[in-house]
C-alpha positions as CSV (number, residue, x, y, z in Angstrom):
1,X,77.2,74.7,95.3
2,X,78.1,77.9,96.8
3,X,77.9,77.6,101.2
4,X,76.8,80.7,103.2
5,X,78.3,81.9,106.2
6,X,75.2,80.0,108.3
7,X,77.1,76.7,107.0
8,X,80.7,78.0,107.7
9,X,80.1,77.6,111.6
10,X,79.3,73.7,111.0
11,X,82.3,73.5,109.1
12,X,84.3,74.2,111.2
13,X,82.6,72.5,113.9
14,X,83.7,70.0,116.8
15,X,80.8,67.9,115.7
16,X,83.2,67.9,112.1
17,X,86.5,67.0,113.5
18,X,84.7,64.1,115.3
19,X,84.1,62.3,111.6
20,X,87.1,64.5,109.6
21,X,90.4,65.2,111.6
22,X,92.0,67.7,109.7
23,X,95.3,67.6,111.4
24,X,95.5,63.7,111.0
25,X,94.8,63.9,107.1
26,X,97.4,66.5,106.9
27,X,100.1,64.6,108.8
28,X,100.4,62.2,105.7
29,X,100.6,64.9,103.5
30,X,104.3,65.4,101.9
31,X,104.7,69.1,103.3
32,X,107.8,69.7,104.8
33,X,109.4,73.0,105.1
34,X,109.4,75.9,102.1
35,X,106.0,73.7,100.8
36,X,103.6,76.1,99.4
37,X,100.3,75.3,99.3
38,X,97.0,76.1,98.0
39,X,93.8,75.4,99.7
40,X,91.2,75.4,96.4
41,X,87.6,75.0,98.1
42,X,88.8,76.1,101.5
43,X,85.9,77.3,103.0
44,X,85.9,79.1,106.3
45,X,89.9,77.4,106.6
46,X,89.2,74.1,108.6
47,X,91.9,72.3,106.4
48,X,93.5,75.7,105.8
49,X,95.2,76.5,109.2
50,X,96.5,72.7,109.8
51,X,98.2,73.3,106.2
52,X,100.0,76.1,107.7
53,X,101.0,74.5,110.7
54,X,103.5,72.1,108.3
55,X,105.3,74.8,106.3
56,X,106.9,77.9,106.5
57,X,105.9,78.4,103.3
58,X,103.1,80.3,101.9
59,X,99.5,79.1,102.1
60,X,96.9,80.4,99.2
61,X,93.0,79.8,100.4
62,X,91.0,79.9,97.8
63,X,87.1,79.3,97.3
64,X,84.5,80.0,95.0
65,X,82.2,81.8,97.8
66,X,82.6,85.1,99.1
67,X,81.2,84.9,102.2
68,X,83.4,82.5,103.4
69,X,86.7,84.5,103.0
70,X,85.2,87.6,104.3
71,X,86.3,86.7,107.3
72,X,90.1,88.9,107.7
73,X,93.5,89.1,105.7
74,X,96.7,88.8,108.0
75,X,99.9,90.5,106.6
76,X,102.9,89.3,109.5
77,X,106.1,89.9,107.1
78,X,110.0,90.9,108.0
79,X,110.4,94.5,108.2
80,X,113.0,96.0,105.6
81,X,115.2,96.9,107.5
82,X,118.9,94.8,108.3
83,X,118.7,92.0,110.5
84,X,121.0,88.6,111.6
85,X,118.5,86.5,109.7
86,X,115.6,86.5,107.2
87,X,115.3,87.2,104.1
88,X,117.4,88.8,101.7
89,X,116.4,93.1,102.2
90,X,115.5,93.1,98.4
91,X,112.8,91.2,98.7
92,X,111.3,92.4,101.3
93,X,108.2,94.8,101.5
94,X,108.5,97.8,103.3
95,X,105.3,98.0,105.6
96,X,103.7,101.1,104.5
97,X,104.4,99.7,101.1
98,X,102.6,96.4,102.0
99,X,99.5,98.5,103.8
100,X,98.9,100.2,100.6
101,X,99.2,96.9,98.4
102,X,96.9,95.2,100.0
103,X,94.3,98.7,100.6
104,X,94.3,99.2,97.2
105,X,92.5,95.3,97.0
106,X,89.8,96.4,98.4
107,X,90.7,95.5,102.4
108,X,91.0,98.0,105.6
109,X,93.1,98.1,108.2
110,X,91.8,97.0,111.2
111,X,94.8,97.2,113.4
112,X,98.7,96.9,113.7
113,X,99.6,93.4,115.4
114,X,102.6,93.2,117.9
115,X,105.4,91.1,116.6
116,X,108.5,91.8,117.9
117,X,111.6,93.3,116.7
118,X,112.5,92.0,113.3
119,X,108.3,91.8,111.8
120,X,105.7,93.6,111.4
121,X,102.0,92.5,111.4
122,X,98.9,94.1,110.1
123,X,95.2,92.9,110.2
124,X,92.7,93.7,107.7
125,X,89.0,93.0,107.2
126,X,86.9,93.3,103.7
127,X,85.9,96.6,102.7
């Protein structure tokens, strides 16, 4: 059963949270930092962004229905150049490299997001 984005407002309803508290359920998850996680079914993200609160690891969302990931695609990454901390400069993606990555999936850039000195952040939205 595929949801539309009529059903993705009650999802992620107060009305919800009264009968389903996401951030109690994930509290007695074993996610700890570096946990990646994947969120198969996540609908409009009402488990998805609690998830994310517990790691600094990365967080997949996932779900069989397109219209409830149309929502926007949030690229906040170290920028490659040398820094006190972070991670290793061979691994990280340069951010016009990252911009056309992700482009070239069929997103848009929406805007550049401030994030201080040592990140960079772009939003995108579904083409």
């Amino acid at each position: 059963m595929h949801f539309g984005k009529d059903h993705a407002e009650f999802m992620l309803s107060m009305y919800r949270r009264e009968w389903e508290d996401p951030d109690k359920i994930v509290k007695q998850l074993p996610i700890g930092p570096g946990s990646d996680i994947v969120d198969l079914g996540c609908g409009p993200g009402f488990f998805t962004i609690p998830l994310a609160k517990e790691t600094d690891g990365k967080v997949y969302a996932i779900d069989a229905s397109d219209e409830m990931i149309d929502g926007y695609l949030v690229d906040i990454d170290w920028k490659k150049e040398p820094s006190t901390h972070g991670p290793p400069m061979d691994i990280r993606i340069d951010r016009k490299e990252a911009l056309l990555l992700i482009s070239s999936h069929n997103f848009e850039i929406i805007k550049e997001i401030e994030t201080g000195n040592n990140h960079y952040g772009l939003l995108f939205q579904k083409r």
